[in-house]
C-alpha positions in Angstrom: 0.0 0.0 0.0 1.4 3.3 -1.0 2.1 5.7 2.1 0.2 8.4 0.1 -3.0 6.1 1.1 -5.4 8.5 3.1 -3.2 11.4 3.0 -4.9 15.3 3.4 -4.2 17.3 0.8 -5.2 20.9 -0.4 -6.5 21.6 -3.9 -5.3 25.2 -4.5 -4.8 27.1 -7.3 -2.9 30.4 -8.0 -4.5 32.7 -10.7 -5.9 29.3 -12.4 -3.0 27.3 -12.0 -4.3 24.1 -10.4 -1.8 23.1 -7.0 -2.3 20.5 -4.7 -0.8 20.9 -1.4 1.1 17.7 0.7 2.3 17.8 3.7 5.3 15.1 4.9 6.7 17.0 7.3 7.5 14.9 10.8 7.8 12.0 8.4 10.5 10.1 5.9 8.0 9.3 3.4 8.8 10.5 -0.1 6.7 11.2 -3.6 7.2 8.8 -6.6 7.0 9.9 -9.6 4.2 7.3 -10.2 2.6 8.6 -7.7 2.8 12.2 -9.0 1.0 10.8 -12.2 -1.7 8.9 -9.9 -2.8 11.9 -8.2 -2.7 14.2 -11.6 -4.7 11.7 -13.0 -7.7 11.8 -10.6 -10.0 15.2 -11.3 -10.5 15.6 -7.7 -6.7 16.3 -7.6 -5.6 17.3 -10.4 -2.8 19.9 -10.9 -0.3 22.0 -12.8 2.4 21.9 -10.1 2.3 19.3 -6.8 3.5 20.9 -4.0 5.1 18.6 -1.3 6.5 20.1 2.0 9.4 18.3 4.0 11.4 19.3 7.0 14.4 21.2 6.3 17.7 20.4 7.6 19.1 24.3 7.2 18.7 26.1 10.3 15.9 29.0 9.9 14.5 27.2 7.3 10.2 27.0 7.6 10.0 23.9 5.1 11.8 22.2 2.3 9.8 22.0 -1.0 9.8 19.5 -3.5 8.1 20.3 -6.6 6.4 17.5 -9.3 4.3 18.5 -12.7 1.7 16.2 -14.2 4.0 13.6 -15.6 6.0 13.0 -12.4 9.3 15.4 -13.1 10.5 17.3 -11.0 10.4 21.0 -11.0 13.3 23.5 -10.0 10.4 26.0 -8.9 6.9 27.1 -9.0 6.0 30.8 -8.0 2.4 30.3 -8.0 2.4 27.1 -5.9 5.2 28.5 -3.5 2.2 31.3 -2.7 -0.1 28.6 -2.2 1.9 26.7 0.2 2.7 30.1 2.3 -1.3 30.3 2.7 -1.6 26.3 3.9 1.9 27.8 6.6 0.5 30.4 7.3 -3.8 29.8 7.6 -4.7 26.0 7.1 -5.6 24.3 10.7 -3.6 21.3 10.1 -0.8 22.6 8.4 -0.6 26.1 10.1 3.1 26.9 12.0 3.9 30.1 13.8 4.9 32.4 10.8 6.0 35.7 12.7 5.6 39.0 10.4 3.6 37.2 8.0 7.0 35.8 6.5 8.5 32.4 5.7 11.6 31.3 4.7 11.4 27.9 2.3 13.9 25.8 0.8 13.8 24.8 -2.5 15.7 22.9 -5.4 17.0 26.2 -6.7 18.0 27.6 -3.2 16.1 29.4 -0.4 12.7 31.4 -1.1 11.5 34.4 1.4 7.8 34.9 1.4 6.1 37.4 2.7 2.2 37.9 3.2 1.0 41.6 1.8 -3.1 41.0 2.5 -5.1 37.7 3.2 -5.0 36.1 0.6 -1.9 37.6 -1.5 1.6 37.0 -1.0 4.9 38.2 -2.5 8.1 35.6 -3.2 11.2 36.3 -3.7 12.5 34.0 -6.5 16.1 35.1 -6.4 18.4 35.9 -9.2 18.0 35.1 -12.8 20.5 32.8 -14.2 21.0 34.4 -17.6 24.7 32.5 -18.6 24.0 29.8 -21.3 25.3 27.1 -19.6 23.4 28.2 -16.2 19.9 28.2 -18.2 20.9 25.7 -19.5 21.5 25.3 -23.4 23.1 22.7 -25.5 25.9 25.2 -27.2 27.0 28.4 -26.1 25.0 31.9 -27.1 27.2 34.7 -25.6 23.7 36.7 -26.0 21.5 35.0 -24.7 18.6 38.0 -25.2 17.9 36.3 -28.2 18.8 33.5 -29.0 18.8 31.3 -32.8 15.4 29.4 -32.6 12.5 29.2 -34.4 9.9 27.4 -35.9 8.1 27.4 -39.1 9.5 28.5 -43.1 13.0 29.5 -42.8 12.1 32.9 -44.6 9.0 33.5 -42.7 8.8 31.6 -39.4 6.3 31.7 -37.0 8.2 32.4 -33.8 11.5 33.1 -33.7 14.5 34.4 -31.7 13.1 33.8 -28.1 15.2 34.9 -25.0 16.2 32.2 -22.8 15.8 32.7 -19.1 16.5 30.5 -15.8 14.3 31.2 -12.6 15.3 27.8 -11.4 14.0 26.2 -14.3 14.4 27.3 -18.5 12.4 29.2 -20.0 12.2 30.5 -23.4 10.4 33.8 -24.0 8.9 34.5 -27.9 8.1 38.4 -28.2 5.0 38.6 -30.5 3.1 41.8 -32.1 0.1 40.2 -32.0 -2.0 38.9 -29.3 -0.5 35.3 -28.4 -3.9 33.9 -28.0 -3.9 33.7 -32.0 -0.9 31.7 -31.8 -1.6 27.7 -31.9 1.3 27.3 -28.5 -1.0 24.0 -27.7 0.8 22.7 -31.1 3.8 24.8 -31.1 4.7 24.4 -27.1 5.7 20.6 -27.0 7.8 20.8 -30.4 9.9 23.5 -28.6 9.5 22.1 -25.1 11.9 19.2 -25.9 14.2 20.8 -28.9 17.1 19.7 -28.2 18.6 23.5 -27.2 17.2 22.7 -24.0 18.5 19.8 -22.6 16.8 19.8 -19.6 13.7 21.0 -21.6 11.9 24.1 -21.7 9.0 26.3 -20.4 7.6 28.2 -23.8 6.5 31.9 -23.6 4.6 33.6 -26.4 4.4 37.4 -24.8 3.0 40.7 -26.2 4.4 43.5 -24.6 1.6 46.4 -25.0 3.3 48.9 -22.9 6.7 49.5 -20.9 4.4 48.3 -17.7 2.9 45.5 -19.4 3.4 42.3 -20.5 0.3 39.9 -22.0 1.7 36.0 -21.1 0.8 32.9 -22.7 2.8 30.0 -21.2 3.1 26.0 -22.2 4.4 24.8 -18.8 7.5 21.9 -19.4 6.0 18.4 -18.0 2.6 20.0 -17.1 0.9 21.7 -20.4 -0.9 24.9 -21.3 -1.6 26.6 -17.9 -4.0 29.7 -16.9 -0.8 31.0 -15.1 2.9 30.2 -14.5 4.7 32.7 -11.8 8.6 31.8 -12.9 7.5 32.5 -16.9 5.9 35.3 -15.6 9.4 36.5 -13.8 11.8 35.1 -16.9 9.2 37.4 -19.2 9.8 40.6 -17.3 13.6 39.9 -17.2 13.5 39.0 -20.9 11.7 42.1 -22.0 14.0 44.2 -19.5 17.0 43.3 -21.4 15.9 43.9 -24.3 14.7 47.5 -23.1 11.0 46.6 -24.2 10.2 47.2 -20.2 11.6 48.8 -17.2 12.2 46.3 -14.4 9.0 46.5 -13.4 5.4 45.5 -14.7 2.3 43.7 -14.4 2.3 40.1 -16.7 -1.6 39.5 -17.3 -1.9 35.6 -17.9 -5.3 33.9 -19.0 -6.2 33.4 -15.1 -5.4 37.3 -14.0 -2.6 39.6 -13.4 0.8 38.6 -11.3 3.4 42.1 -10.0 6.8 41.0 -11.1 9.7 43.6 -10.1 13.3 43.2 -11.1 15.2 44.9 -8.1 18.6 46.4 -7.6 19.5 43.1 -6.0 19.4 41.3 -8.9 16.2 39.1 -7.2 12.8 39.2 -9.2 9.9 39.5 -6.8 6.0 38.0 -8.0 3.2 39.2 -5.9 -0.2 37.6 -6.4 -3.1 36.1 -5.4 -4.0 32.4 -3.7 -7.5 30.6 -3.3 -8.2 27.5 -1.8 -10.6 25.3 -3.6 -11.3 22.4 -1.1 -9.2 19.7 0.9 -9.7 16.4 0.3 -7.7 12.6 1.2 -6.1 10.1 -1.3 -8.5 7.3 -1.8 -6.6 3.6 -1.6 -7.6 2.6 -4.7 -5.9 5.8 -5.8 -2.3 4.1 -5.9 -3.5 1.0 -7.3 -1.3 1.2 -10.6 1.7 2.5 -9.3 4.4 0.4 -9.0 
């Protein structure tokens, strides 16, 4: 019998993006990536990003994080479900800790995340530095530039997307900048071809984003291992710093994604901060039968 068996777990989601919410802490058990596929595959808990919480071993630390998408990979880092799991630390009865100030300090693949609570239900991460070298990101061959970079897709002489920037925020991103609205652009085709090019050997989050003025960026995001998502906080952070480099933006701007609008701010510090809403959608337990498959 998996150890998931009867579990509580929060269904959660961060401007659409669908989270689940586990909590191991005080115990050794551990997430397989079968079982990351088992409990994406049932509708009651579904989601874009699994959120798993273990104890920390770093002094100060609130909670380690580990991260899973729909097909069991791992993820470096998920902005929107970081938010969510600050709300379950913060407010849920069963999973609530003393959180003094309204902030937490979380550990995850990428390094440590400070969170900070600015209303209810909103909250405001610090994702750290952008990793911007091309071998940090990382990419197959080196690009001293890595603004744009030399992809595309479609007829050599008229291509449908090309020359994306390529960001890390503890997982790669590649960031198209369109003219037109990205909703016209077919990414639920386009966003697995690119996903696993082999530029990204790690694979690749896929951006199409419209930048309508120097404070606003319009996001449409194919998530690497999860899909097309309503919202994905780190593409929202790698489009900011993509469009800052290129001077389309200042370092500073809203990013409006299909499920609402995210605050991403580029500071002196080099650190990219996301503020944005949570919700909580119900809590629920793993059924038995659940696990069944997973071997």
């Amino acid at each position: 019998m998996s150890p998931l068996a009867h579990r509580r777990f929060l269904k959660m989601n961060g401007l659409g993006n669908e989270i689940v919410v586990l909590d191991l802490r005080g115990c050794a058990d551990r997430v397989r990536p079968d079982e990351a596929r088992a409990i994406a595959a049932d509708p009651r808990s579904h989601f874009d990003q699994l959120m798993v919480l273990h104890d920390s071993s770093v002094p100060g630390v609130d909670a380690a994080l580990r991260i899973y998408n729909t097909d069991g990979s791992e993820a470096g880092a998920c902005g929107n479900g970081t938010r969510c799991v600050a709300w379950a630390m913060m407010d849920d009865p069963v999973m609530a800790r003393p959180a003094p100030e309204g902030r937490l300090l979380l550990e995850g693949r990428g390094g440590l995340l400070r969170v900070e609570r600015v209303s209810a239900t909103d909250f405001t991460v610090d994702m750290g530095a952008p990793r911007l070298r091309w071998d940090e990101i990382p990419l197959a061959e080196p690009f001293p530039d890595t603004r744009r970079i030399e992809l595309q897709i479609g007829p050599i002489d008229d291509p449908v997307l090309h020359s994306p920037g390529a960001v890390s925020m503890g997982n790669p991103h590649a960031v198209f900048f369109v003219e037109r609205d990205p909703e016209t652009y077919d990414l639920g085709r386009i966003g697995p071809l690119l996903e696993a090019h082999p530029i990204f050997p790690d694979r690749a989050n896929i951006s199409i984003a419209q930048v309508r003025d120097r404070g606003r960026i319009v996001l449409r995001v194919w998530e690497r291992g999860a899909g097309l998502t309503r919202a994905c906080g780190t593409a929202a952070c790698a489009a900011l710093v993509a469009a800052a480099r290129l001077r389309l933006t200042g370092r500073e701007a809203v990013v409006s994604l299909p499920g609402g609008d995210l605050g991403i701010a580029w500071g002196g510090d080099d650190h990219v901060r996301m503020t944005g809403p949570t919700e909580l959608e119900w809590e629920g337990t793993f059924a038995l039968d659940l696990f069944a498959g997973a071997a």
